[in-house]
C-alpha positions in Angstrom: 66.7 122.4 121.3 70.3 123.3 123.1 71.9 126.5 122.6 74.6 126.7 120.8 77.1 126.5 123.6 75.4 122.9 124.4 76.4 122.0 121.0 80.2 122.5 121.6 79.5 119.1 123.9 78.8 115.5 123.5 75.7 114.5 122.4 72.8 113.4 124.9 71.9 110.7 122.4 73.3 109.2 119.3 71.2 107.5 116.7 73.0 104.5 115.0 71.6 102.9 112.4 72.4 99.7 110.9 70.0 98.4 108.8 71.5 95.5 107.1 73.1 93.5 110.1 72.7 93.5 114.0 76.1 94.6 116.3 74.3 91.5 118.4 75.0 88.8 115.7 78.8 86.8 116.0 81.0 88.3 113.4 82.4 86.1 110.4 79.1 84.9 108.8 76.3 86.0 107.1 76.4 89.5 106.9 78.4 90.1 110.3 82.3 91.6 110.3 83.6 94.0 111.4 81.3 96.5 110.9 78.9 94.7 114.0 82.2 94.9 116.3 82.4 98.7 115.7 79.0 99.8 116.0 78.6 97.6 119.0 82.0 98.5 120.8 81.6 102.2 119.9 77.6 102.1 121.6 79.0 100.3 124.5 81.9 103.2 124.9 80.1 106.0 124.0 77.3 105.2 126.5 80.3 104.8 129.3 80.8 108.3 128.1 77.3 109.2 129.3 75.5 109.4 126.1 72.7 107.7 125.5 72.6 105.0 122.6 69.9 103.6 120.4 70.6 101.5 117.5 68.1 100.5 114.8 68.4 97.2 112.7 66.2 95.5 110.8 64.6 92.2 112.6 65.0 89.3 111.0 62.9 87.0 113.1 59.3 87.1 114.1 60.4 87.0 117.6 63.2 90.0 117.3 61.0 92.6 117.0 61.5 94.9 120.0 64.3 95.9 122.2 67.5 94.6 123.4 69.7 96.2 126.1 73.1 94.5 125.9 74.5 97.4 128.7 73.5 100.2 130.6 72.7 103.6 128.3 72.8 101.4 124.8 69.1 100.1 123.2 68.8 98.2 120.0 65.8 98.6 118.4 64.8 95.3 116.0 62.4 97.1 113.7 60.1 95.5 111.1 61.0 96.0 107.7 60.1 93.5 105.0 59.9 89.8 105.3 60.5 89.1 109.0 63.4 86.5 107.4 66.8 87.0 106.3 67.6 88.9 102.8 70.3 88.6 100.8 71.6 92.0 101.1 71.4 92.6 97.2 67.5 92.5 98.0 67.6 94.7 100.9 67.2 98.2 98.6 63.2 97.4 98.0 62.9 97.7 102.5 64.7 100.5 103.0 61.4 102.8 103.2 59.9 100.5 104.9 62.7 100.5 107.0 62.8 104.4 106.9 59.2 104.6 108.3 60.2 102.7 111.2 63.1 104.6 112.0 61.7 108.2 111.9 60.3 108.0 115.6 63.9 107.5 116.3 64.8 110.2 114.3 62.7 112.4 115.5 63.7 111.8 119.2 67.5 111.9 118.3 66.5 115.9 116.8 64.4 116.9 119.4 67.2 116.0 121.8 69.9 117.8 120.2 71.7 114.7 119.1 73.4 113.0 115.8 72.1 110.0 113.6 75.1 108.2 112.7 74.4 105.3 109.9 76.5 102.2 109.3 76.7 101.4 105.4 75.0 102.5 102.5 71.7 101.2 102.9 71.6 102.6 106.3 72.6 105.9 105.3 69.7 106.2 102.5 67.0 104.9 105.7 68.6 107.7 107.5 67.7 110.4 104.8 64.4 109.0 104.1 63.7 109.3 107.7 64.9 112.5 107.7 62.8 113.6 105.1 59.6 112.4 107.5 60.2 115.3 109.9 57.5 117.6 110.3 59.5 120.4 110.7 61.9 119.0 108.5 64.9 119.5 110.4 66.6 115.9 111.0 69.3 115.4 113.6 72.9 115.9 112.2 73.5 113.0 109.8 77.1 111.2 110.5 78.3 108.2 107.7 80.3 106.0 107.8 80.7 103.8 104.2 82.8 100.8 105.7 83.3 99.9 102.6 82.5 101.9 98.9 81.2 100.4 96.0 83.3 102.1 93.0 86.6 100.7 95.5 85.0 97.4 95.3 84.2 97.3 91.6 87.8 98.4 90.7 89.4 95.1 93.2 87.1 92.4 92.3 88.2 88.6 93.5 87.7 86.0 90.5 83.8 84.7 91.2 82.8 88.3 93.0 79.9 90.2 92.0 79.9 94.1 90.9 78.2 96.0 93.7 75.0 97.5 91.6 74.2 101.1 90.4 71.7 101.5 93.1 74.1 101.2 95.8 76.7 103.8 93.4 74.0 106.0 93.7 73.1 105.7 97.4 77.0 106.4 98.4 77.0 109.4 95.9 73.5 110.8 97.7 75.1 110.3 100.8 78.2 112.1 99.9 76.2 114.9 98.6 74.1 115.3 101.9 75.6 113.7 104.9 76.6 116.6 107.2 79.8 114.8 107.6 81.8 111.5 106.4 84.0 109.5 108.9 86.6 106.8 107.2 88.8 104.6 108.7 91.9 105.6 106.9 93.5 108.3 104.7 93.4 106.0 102.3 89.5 105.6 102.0 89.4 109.3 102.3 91.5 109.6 99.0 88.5 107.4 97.5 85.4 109.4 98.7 87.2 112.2 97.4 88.4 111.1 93.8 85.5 108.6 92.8 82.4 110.7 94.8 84.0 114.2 94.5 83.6 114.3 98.3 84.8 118.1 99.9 87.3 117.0 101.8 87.1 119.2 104.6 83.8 116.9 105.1 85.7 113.4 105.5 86.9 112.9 109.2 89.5 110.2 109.6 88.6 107.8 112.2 90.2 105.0 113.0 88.8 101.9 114.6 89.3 100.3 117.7 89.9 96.5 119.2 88.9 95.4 122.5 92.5 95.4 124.3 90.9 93.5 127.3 89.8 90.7 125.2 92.6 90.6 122.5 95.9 90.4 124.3 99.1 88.5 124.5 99.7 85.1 126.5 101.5 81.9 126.8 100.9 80.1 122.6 101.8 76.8 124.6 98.6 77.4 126.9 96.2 78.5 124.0 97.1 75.5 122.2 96.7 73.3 125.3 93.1 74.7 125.7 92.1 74.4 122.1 93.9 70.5 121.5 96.4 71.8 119.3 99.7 70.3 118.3 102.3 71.6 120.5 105.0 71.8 117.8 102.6 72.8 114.9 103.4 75.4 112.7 100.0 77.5 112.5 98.4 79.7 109.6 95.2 81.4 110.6 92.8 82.7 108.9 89.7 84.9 110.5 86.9 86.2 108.2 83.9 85.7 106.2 84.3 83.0 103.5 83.8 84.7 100.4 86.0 85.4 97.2 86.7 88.8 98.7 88.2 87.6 101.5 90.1 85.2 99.9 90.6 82.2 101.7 91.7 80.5 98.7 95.0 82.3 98.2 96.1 81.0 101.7 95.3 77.6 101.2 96.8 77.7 97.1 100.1 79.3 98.8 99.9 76.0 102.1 100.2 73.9 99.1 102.6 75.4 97.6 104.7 75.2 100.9 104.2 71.6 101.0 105.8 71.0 97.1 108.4 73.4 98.3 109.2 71.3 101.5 107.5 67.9 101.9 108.6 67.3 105.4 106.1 70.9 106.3 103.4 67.9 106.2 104.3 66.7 109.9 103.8 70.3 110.9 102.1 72.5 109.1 98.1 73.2 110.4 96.4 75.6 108.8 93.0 77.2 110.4 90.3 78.6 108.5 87.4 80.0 110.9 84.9 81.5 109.2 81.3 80.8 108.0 79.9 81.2 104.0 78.8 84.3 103.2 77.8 86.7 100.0 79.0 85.1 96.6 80.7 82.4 98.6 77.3 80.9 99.8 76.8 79.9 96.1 79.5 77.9 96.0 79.6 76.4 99.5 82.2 73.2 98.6 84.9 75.7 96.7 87.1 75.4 99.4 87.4 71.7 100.3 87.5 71.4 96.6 91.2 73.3 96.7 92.3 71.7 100.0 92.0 68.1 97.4 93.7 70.0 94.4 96.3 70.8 97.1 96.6 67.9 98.9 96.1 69.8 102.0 94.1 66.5 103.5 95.0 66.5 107.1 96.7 69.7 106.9 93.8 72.1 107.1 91.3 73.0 109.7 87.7 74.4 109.1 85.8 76.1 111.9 82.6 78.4 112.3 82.9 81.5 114.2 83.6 81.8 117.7 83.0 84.4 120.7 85.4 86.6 121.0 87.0 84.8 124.0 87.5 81.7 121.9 89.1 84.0 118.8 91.5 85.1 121.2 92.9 82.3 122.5 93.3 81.2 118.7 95.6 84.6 117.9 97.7 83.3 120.8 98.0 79.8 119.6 98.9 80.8 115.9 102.4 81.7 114.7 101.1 84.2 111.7 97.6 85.5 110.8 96.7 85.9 107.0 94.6 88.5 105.8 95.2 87.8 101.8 91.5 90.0 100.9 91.2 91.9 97.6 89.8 94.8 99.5 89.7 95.5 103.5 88.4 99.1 104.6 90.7 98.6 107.5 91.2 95.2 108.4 90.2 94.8 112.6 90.8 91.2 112.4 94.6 91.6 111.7 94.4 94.5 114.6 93.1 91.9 116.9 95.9 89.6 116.2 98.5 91.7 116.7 97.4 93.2 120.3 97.4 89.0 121.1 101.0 89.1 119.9 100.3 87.5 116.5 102.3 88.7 113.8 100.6 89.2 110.8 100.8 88.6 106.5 98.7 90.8 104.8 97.5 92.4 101.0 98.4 95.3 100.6 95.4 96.5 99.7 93.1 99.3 101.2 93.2 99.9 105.1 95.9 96.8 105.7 99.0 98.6 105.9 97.8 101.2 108.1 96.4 98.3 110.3 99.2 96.5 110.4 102.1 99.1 110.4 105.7 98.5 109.8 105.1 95.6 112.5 103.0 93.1 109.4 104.3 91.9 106.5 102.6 93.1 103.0 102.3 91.0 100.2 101.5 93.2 96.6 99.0 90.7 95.0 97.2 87.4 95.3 99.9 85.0 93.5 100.1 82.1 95.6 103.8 82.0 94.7 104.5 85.4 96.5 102.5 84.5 99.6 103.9 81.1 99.3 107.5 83.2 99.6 106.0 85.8 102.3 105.1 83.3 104.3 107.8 81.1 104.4 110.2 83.8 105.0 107.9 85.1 108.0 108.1 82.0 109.7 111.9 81.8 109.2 111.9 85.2 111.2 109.9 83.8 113.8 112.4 81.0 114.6 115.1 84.4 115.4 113.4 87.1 116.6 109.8 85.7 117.7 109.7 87.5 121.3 110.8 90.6 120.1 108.3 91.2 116.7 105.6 89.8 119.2 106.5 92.7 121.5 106.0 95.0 118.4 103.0 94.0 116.8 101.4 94.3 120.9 102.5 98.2 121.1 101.5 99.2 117.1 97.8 97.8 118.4 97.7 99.3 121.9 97.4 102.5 119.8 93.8 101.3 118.3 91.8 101.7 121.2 88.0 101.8 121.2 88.3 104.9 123.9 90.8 106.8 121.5 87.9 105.8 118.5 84.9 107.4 120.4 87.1 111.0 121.3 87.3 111.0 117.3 83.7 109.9 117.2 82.9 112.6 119.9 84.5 115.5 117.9 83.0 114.7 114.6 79.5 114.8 115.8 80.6 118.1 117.7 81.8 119.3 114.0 78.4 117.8 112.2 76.6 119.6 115.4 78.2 122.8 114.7 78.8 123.5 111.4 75.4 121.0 109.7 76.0 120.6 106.0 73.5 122.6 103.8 73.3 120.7 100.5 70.3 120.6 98.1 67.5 119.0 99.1 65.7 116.4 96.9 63.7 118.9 95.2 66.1 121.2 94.3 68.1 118.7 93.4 65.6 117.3 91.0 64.7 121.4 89.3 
């Protein structure tokens, strides 16, 4: 072990765990968002730092088992854990020992080196403890969490058609806000939460927010975008980027297009709205919901499904679109509507959870899912777009250049220096249970 003067540095090696989804897989199906984005972009800029990163997920494939090495300094560990398959991530609680067996080797070399475990979700967080517990000595690497998103927040913001998140994963997040050694969030906001629904000391929550890849996600010519993607020229373009699931809420865009159309028949020569996403959670059981609207709507011609793209694709569609909709019931931050404002994307958005500090006083917030009132927030974005396009396009590109993934890893870098230095002492299990 490293005195403590070493600890007052980085970290030689950061665990990060992530049990439930790979930071390889595309986000905006399945199980992938953006929770892959920032464990990958935070490995791949935390190793530029000179730390070394593993990451442990579960495989999910006979052939994934082993190692991946996307960059210099950053591993990914595909460990075996259950059917070698995908799981519906309601099913994922009965692998997470399994899981947890797996991982202790790692956990063990993260403590012998001095460095932090830092878990990505719930079920990752529990695997973290468990392996924890598997220490001889029994004295685990500082343990870093970070929810993403919480369950009691969830339950209280349910979409029509969602499912309540279930007691075992309440009582994972409270476990892990008992014995974490510290708690990063994306916003105040979700702090607020971890401390009023979990009774989380606040002094333990560190505010983090996330990054977007500046590089990749930046502003350029909408004529040229379209050009490359066969878009209309003179379309008027609605985007949507996510997972297709009630949560998300694809269908409050698409009630709202129609809307539009009843409002002002002649949209129908120019309106295009893009959905790009891929089915995922509740929305998987009820895979034609969609189309079904664009028909109630009469939305035929008018809207555009797509699956998910790489990142280089994505951000040539923020460039080609005149507004991005975020219309969720919940977002812990929102890093899709970040990504379309560094492109120069304004942006419509629920006020709802992380989304107005993603989007600033640059976005547009809609209170509520009425199709009416996005119906109204919409049209009257567009409206300012025909008088002051160049300069809110100029304003959405500065609010993002503030989210970098650099300025998100010297936050990273000073929590685990905190959870280093000052290691939370709660109860272990079996005092717990006395």
């Amino acid at each position: 072990m490293r005195s403590a003067d070493d600890r007052a540095g980085p970290p030689a090696r950061v665990l990060m765990v992530s049990l439930h989804t790979s930071p390889l897989l595309t986000p905006g199906t399945g199980d992938a968002g953006g929770l892959n984005v920032y464990v990958l972009q935070t490995a791949l800029h935390l190793a530029r730092r000179g730390v070394s990163v593993d990451v442990a997920t579960r495989a999910t494939t006979p052939e994934e088992v082993g190692t991946v090495r996307p960059a210099p300094g950053v591993e990914v560990h595909h460990l075996a854990a259950g059917p070698r398959a995908p799981v519906p991530k309601e099913e994922l609680p009965a692998h997470v020992d399994a899981f947890a067996q797996e991982l202790a080797p790692f956990v063990t070399r993260a403590a012998a080196e001095d460095g932090v475990v830092h878990s990505h979700y719930w079920l990752s967080g529990v695997a973290a403890l468990r392996a924890g517990e598997m220490l001889a000595d029994g004295k685990p690497a500082p343990l870093v969490h970070t929810m993403h998103t919480v369950a009691r927040v969830k339950n209280q913001r349910l979409a029509q058609g969602e499912r309540p998140e279930p007691a075992v994963r309440v009582r994972g997040e409270d476990e892990l806000v008992a014995r974490a050694d510290l708690l990063v969030v994306n916003t105040a906001d979700e702090q607020d939460s971890l401390v009023t629904l979990h009774a989380a000391e606040a002094g333990r929550v560190r505010i983090v927010a996330p990054g977007v890849d500046l590089q990749t996600f930046r502003p350029g010519p909408q004529q040229l975008a379209r050009a490359e993607l066969g878009l209309p020229a003179e379309a008027l373009i609605l985007l949507f980027v996510g997972r297709i699931q009630p949560l998300k809420a694809p269908d409050v865009l698409l009630r709202a297009a129609g809307e539009l159309l009843r409002r002002d028949p002649q949209l129908r020569d120019r309106l295009l709205v893009a959905v790009l996403g891929g089915p995922s959670g509740s929305g998987l059981a009820r895979p034609g919901a969609l189309a079904a609207i664009v028909d109630e709507e009469g939305l035929g011609g008018v809207v555009r499904f797509g699956e998910t793209l790489p990142r280089a694709q994505l951000a040539r569609w923020y460039r080609a679109a005149d507004l991005l909709a975020v219309p969720s019931h919940h977002e812990s931050f929102g890093l899709v509507a970040v990504e379309a404002l560094a492109s120069g994307t304004p942006v419509v958005a629920a006020r709802v959870g992380g989304l107005p500090h993603a989007v600033g006083e640059v976005g547009v917030l809609v209170d509520g899912h009425d199709p009416h009132d996005w119906a109204d927030a919409l049209s009257a974005a567009l409206a300012r777009l025909q008088a002051e396009r160049v300069a809110w396009s100029a304003r959405a590109v500065a609010h993002a250049a503030q989210f970098s993934w650099d300025r998100t890893v010297d936050g990273l870098l000073d929590a685990y220096r905190t959870a280093r230095q000052h290691p939370h002492l709660p109860p272990t299990p079996t005092e717990e249970r006395r």
